[in-house]
N, C-alpha and C positions, 0 to 999 in steps of 0.2 A: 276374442269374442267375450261378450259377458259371461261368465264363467255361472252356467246353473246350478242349482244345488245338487240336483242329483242329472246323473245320467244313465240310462238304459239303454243298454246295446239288445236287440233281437238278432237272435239268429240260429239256426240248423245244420246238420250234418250234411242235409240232401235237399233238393229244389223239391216243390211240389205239395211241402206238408201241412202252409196256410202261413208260414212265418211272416206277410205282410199282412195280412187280415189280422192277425194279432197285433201288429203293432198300431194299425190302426185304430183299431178298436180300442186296443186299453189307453190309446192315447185320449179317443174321444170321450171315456168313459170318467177319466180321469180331469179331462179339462173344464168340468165345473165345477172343481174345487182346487185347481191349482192352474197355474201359468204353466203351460203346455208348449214345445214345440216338437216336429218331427223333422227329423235329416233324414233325408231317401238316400242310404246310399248303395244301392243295388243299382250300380252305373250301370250295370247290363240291362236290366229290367226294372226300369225305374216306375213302379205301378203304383204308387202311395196318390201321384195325382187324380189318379184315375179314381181310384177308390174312394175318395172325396171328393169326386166331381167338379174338381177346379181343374182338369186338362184344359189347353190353352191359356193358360195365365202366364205371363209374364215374372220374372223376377228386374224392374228396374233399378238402375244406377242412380246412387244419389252420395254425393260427399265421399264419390271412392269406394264405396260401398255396395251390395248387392241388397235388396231389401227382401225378405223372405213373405212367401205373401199370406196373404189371411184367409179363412174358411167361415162357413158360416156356422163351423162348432168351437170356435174360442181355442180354436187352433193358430200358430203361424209356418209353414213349410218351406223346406230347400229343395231342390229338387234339379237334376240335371235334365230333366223333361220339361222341365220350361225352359232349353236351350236347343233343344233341337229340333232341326228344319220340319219334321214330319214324326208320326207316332212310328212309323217305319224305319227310321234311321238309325241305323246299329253305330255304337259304340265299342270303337277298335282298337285298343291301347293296352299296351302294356304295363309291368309294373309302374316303374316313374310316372310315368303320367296318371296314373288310375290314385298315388298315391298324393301329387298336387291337386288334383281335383277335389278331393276331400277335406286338404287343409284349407282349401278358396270357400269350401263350403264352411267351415266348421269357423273359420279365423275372417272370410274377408266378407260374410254374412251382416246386416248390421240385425241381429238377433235383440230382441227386445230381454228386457229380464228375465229370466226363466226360473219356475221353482223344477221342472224335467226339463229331459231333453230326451225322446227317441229316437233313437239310432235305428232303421231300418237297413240288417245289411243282407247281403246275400249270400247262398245255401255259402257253406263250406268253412274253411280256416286260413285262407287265402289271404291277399293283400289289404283287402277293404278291410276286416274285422282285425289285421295288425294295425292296421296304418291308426284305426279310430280308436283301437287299444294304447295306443302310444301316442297319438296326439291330448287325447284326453286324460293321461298321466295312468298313474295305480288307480285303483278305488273303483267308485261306477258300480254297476250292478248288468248281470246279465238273465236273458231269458232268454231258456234253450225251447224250442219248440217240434215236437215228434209228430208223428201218427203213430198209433201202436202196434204196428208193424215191424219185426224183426230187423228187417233191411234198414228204415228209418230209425230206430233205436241202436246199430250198430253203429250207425255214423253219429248220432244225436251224443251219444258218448263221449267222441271224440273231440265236437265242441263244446260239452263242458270240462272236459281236461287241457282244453284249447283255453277257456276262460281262468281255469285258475293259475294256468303255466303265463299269462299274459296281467294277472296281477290281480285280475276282479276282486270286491269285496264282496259280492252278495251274488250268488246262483238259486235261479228257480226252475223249474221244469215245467214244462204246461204239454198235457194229449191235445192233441188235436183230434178233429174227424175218429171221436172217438164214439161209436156206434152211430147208425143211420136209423131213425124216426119213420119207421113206416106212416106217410101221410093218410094213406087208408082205414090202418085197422090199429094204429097207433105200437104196434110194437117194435121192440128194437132188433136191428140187425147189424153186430158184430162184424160190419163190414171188412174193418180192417184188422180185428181183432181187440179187443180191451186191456188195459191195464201194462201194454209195453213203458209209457212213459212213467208211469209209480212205480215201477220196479228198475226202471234205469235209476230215480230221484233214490230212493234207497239202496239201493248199489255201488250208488256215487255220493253217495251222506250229505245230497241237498234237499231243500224242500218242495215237497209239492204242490204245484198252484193251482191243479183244480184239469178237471176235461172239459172240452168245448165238443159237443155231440158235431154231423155233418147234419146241417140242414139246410132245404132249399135256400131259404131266407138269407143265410149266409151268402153264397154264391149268386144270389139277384142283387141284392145291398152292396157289395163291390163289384160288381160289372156296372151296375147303376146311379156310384156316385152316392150311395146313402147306406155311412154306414150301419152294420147289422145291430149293432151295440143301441141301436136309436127305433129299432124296432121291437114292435110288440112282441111279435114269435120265436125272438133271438135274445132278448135283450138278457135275461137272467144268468146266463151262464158267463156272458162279458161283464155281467156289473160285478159277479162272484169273483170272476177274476180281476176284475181293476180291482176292487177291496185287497183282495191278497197280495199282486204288484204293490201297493202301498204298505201295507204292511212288511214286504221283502226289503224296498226301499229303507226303512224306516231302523229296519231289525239290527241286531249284530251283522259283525263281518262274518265270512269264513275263518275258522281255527280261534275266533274269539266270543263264545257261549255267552251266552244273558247268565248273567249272575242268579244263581240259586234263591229264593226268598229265605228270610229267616224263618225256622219252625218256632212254634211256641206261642 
């Protein structure tokens, strides 16, 4: 494939914590100021289509190649859900297979230039987030994604020491559904608890990218094809976070610090 400049892998300890709404979002958030793509590769639960509202699209063959298709956010997508018979069709496969599948996406894609590339994997430390650890070489960047939840911060753990045992250069940490917005009386409730994922990011000496509170707007915006990042009620908390995605992007590696300024 065209080899991007950068690549970001998303991913979690445990299902359920928003790890594809993040990667959506920062992808859309991100794609008006750089050449953007997203690889779904959550073969199990491939919802990146869906969340952009291109389900039923096609990826057609051209020159040998598969063509990634386009959004109407300055996106282009891979997706194994534009290959199957029905939204209902589960994906049954083992490792070997689960691990050709990815290299078909990642190598036999004809991906246009890319300044990113998001990785959308799924929950765990499993074969997809080896397989796109080692096709895409050392380097890359990773974001772990929590709720602040004990149970979710145990395992959230485990994929960033997943990420640095697999070579990453660059880890951030993002809460998720981190306090519920009383739409009534506007106060906040600590639904899941506050502040597990800053304290995992400081535990684990990486940096923190910031909470994404749970709001309705969220959860209509991907059932609906539009994402949240593009709406008025949602949008501040995703644009805070694409700025710092880019800025994690951008920074030192892991174990190699920004040089000190001179005093004086």
């Amino acid at each position: 494939m065209n080899r991007p400049q950068h690549v970001l892998m998303v991913l979690s300890g445990k299902g359920g914590v928003g790890k594809s709404t993040i990667a959506v979002n920062v992808a859309v958030a991100l794609a008006h100021r750089l050449d953007v793509g997203i690889l779904d590769a959550d073969l199990h639960g491939p919802n990146v289509p869906k969340m952009l509202g291109i389900e039923g699209a096609t990826m057609p063959l051209r020159d040998g190649k598969l063509l990634p298709v386009s959004t109407p956010y300055n996106l282009t997508v891979a997706s194994l859900a534009f290959a199957l018979p029905s939204a209902d069709a589960p994906i049954i496969w083992r490792g070997p297979l689960k691990m050709k599948a990815i290299q078909q996406l990642l190598e036999d894609v004809a991906w246009p230039p890319l300044d990113l590339l998001v990785v959308d994997l799924p929950p765990g430390t499993g074969d997809e987030a080896l397989s796109v650890a080692q096709l895409v070489g050392r380097g890359g960047t990773a974001v772990v994604v929590t709720t602040p939840q004990e149970v979710a911060v145990l395992d959230a753990g485990k994929a960033v020491a997943f990420a640095r045992k697999a070579g990453v250069a660059r880890i951030g940490v993002v809460e998720n559904m981190a306090g519920l917005v009383c739409p009534h009386c506007g106060q906040e409730i600590a639904l899941y608890g506050v502040g597990g994922g800053e304290e995992l990011a400081g535990r684990m000496g990486v940096p923190f990218l910031g909470r994404i509170p749970l709001l309705p707007a969220v959860i209509q915006g991907g059932d609906r094809g539009r994402p949240a990042v593009l709406l008025p009620q949602a949008r501040e908390p995703f644009l805070a976070l694409g700025d710092k995605v880019l800025s994690l992007l951008e920074g030192p590696e892991e174990g190699n610090p920004q040089p000190e300024a001179p005093h004086g």
